[in-house]
C-alpha positions in Angstrom: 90.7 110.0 108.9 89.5 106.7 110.2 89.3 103.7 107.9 85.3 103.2 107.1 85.1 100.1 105.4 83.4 99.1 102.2 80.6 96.4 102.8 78.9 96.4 99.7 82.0 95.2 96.9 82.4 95.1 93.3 85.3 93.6 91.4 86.6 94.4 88.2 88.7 92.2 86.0 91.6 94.0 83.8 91.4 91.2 81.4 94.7 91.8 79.2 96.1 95.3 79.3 98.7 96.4 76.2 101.8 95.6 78.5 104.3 92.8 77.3 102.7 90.3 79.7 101.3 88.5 76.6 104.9 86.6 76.1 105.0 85.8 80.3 102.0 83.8 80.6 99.9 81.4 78.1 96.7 82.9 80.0 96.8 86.4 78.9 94.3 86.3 76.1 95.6 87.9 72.7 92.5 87.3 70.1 89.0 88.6 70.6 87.7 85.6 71.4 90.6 85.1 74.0 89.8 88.2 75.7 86.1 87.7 75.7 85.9 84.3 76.9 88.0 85.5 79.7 85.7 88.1 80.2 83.1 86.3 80.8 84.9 83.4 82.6 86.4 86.2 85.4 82.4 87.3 85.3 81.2 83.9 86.4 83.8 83.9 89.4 82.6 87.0 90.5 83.6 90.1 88.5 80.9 92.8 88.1 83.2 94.7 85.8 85.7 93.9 83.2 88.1 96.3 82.0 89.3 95.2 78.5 91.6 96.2 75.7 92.5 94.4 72.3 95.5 93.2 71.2 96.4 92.2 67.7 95.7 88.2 67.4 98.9 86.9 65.8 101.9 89.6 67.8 99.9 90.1 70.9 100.9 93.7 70.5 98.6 96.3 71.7 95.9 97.4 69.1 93.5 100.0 68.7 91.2 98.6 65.7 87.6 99.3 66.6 87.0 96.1 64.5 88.9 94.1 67.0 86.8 96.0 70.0 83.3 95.9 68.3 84.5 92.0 68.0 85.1 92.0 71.8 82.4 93.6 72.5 79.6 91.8 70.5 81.1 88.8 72.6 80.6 89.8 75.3 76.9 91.1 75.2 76.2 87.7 73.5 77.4 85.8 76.2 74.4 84.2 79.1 76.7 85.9 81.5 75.7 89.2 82.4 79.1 91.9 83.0 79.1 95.6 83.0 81.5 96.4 79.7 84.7 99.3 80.5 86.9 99.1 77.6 90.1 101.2 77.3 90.2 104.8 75.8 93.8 105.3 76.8 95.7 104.3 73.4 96.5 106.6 70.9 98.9 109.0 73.9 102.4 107.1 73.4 105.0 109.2 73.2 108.5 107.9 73.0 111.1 110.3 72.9 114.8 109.7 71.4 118.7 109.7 72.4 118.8 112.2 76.0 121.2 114.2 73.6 119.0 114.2 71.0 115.0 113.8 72.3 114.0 114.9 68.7 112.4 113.6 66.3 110.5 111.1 68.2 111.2 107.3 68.4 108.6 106.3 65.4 109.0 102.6 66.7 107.6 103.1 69.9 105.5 106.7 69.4 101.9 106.3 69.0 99.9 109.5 69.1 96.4 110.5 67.7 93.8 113.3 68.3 90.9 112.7 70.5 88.1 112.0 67.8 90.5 108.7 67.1 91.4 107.6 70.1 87.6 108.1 71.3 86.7 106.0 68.0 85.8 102.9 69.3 83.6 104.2 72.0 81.5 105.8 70.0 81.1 102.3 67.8 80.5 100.1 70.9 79.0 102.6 73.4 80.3 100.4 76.1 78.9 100.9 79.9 81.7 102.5 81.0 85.5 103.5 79.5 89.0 105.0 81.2 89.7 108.6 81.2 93.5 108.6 81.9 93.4 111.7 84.2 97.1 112.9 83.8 100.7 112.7 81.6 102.8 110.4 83.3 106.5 108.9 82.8 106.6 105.0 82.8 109.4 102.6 83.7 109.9 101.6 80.3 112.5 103.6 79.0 111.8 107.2 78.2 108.0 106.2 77.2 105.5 109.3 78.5 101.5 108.2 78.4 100.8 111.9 77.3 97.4 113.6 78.2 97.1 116.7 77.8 94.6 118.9 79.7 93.0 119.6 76.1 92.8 116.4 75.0 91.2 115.6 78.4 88.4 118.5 78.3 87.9 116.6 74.6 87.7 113.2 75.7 85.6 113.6 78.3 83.2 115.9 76.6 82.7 113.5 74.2 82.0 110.8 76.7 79.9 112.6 78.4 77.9 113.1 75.5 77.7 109.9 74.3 76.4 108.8 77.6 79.4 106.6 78.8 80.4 106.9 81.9 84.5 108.0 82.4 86.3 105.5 85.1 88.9 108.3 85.8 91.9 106.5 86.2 94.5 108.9 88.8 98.2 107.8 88.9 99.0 110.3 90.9 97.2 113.0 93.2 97.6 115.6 91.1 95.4 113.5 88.6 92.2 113.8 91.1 93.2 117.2 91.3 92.4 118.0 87.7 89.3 115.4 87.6 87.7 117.6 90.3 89.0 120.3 88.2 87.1 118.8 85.3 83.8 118.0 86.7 83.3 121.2 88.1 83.9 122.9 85.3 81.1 120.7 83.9 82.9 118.5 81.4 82.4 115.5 83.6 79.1 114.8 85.4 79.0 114.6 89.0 78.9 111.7 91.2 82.5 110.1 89.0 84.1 106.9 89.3 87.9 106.9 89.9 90.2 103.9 89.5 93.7 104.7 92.0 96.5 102.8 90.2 99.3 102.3 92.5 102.6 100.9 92.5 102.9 102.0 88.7 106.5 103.4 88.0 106.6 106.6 87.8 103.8 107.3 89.8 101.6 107.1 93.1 104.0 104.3 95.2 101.5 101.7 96.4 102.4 102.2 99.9 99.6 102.9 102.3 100.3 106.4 103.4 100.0 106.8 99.4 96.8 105.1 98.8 95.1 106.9 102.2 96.0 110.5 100.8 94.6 109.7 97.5 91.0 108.2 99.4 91.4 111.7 101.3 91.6 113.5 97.9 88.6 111.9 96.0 85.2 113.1 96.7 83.1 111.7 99.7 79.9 111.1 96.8 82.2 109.9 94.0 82.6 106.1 93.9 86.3 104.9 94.0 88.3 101.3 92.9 92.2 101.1 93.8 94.8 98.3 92.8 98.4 97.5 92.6 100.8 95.4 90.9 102.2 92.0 90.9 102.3 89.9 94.2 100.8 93.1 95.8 97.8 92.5 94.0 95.9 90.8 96.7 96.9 92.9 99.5 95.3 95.6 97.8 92.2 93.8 97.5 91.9 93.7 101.5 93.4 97.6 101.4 91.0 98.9 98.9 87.8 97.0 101.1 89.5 98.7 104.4 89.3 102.0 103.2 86.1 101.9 101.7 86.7 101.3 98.3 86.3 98.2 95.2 88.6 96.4 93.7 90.4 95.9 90.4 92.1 92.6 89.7 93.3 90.1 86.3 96.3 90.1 84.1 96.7 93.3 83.4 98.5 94.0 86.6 99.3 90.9 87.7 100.3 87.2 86.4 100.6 84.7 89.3 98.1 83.7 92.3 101.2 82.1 93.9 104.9 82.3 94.0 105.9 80.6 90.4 102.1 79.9 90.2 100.7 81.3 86.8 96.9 82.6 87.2 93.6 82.9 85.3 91.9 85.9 85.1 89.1 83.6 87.1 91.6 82.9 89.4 92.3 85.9 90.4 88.7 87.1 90.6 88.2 84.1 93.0 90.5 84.9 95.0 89.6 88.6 95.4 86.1 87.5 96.1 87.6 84.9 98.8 89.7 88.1 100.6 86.4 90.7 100.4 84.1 88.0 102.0 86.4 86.9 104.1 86.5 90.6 105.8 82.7 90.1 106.2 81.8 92.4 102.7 79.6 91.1 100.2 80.6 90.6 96.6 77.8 92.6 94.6 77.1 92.2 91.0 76.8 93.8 87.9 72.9 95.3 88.1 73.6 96.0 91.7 77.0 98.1 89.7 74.4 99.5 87.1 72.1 101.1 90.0 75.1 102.6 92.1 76.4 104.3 89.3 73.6 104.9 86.9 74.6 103.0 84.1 72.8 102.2 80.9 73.0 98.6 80.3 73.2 97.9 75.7 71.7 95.3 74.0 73.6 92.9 72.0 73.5 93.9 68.6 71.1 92.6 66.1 
C-alpha cells in the first residue's frame, strides 16, 4: 500500500502516564495541579489533545481517585487555553501474578483489579471529550505484570462509553487488538467512524519497527481516524512515521523523558518539537475545534 500522507495533523500530549517515570525526571507532573498546568502548557505549544492520568501527589504512584481526576479536570476546563480532554480508563486491570511455581494467589502488592462500573467511575463524573479503551490483555516488561482486558469487560466499558456520549480512543498494542475493535463496532457496542491510538515499541507487544506499524495502518479502517507512537528516543521518529502514513501523533512523558541525549524534556518540549517535525514535512498542525469537528466531539463547560 502506498504511503498517503497526513496533511491536516493533530498532536496529543500523554502528560504523565502511571509508569515509574515520576522518580527519572523532575518534569513529570505528580499533583493535579502538576498535571494540569502541563496540560495546558503542552496545549499552548501545539497539542490539540492531552491524554492524562493522576497520580497520587505525595508517592507519585498511579491513582485512580475520581477526586484527583475531577481536580484535573476542572483545571483544565478553567484554563484560557482551549484542549480537547482524553483521560485514562485503563486502571483498575493489573494483574500480577506470583512465584512461576506457584502463580496463585496473586501478588496483592502489585494486583489491582476492579469491575467495569469502577474503573469507568471517573468518566462518568467528568464526562471528558474523549477516554482510552485498552482494546486487548497484554504481558508487560515488568515482571510477570498482565494489563488484563477481557472481551467482557470490553463490551462493558465500551457500552457504557458509548452511552455516556464519550468517545473511546481505542488504544491497539497489537493487531489482534484492531481485530476485536472492528469486532466491537460492528457488533454495535462502539459507534462507527472510531479513533485508534497504535502504541508501539511497548514490551510485549506490537515492535515499533515499520513493517509493524504499516500492517497495523493496513488493519484499521480507511473511515476510522488513527494516532501512532513509540517510546523513548524513538519518540520523534514516529512523529515523522505516523505523518507519512497518514496518521497523528501522540507525544509527552508518558512515553518518553528526554528531547536530547542526557537532555531532560517538558511535555511543551516535546509538543514543540513534534509540531517542528509535522510542519517541517509540509503538514499543518490543526487544533482542538478543528479535532472537535473531525471527530464529532462534544466540547463541556467548566463546571459551575
Amino acid at each position: 500500500m502506498p504511503l498517503a500522507m497526513n496533511r491536516e495533523v493533530f498532536v496529543t500530549c500523554a502528560v504523565t502516564g502511571s509508569g515509574s517515570t515520576h522518580d527519572r525526571s523532575p518534569h513529570v507532573p505528580r499533583s493535579p495541579e502538576e498535571i494540569a498546568t502541563s496540560a495546558i502548557d503542552a496545549a499552548k505549544a501545539g497539542a490539540a489533545v492531552v491524554h492524562c492520568h493522576v497520580r497520587d501527589p505525595e508517592t507519585g504512584a498511579p491513582a485512580r481517585d475520581p477526586g484527583l481526576y475531577r481536580e484535573v479536570t476542572e483545571r483544565i476546563r478553567a484554563a484560557d487555553t482551549d484542549v480537547v480532554l482524553n483521560l485514562t480508563a485503563g486502571m483498575g486491570g493489573d494483574m500480577v501474578f506470583g512465584a512461576t511455581e506457584a502463580p496463585l494467589p496473586l501478588n496483592q502488592a502489585g494486583t489491582d483489579m476492579v469491575g467495569a462500573t469502577e474503573r469507568m467511575a471517573h468518566i462518568r463524573d467528568c464526562l471528558p471529550e474523549i477516554c482510552t479503551l485498552d482494546c486487548g490483555t497484554m504481558n508487560f516488561a515488568e515482571a510477570d505484570y498482565v494489563m488484563t482486558n477481557t472481551p467482557g469487560m470490553l463490551r462493558a466499558m465500551g457500552a457504557m462509553m458509548t452511552e455516556l456520549g464519550v468517545k473511546p480512543e481505542i488504544e491497539a498494542f497489537d493487531t489482534g487488538h484492531l481485530w476485536f475493535a472492528k469486532e466491537l463496532v460492528k457488533e454495535g457496542t462502539l459507534a462507527p467512524q472510531a479513533l485508534v491510538q497504535l502504541c508501539m515499541g511497548v514490551p510485549w507487544g506490537a515492535p515499533n519497527d515499520l513493517g509493524t506499524l504499516m500492517a497495523m495502518v493496513n488493519a484499521v479502517p480507511q473511515d476510522w481516524t488513527w494516532s501512532a507512537f513509540s517510546l523513548g528516543r524513538d519518540q520523534m521518529p514516529f512523529v515523522a512515521a505516523s505523518v507519512l502514513a497518514g496518521g497523528n501523533v501522540r507525544v509527552g512523558l508518558e512515553d518518553n523523558l528526554f528531547l536530547d541525549k542526557g537532555v531532560l524534556a517538558t511535555n511543551a518540549q516535546l509538543v514543540e518539537r513534534a509540531v517542528t517535525i509535522i510542519e517541517t514535512l509540509g503538514a499543518k498542525v490543526i487544533g482542538p475545534e478543528a479535532v472537535r469537528d473531525r471527530l464529532g466531539l462534544t466540547k463541556r463547560a467548566p463546571a459551575t
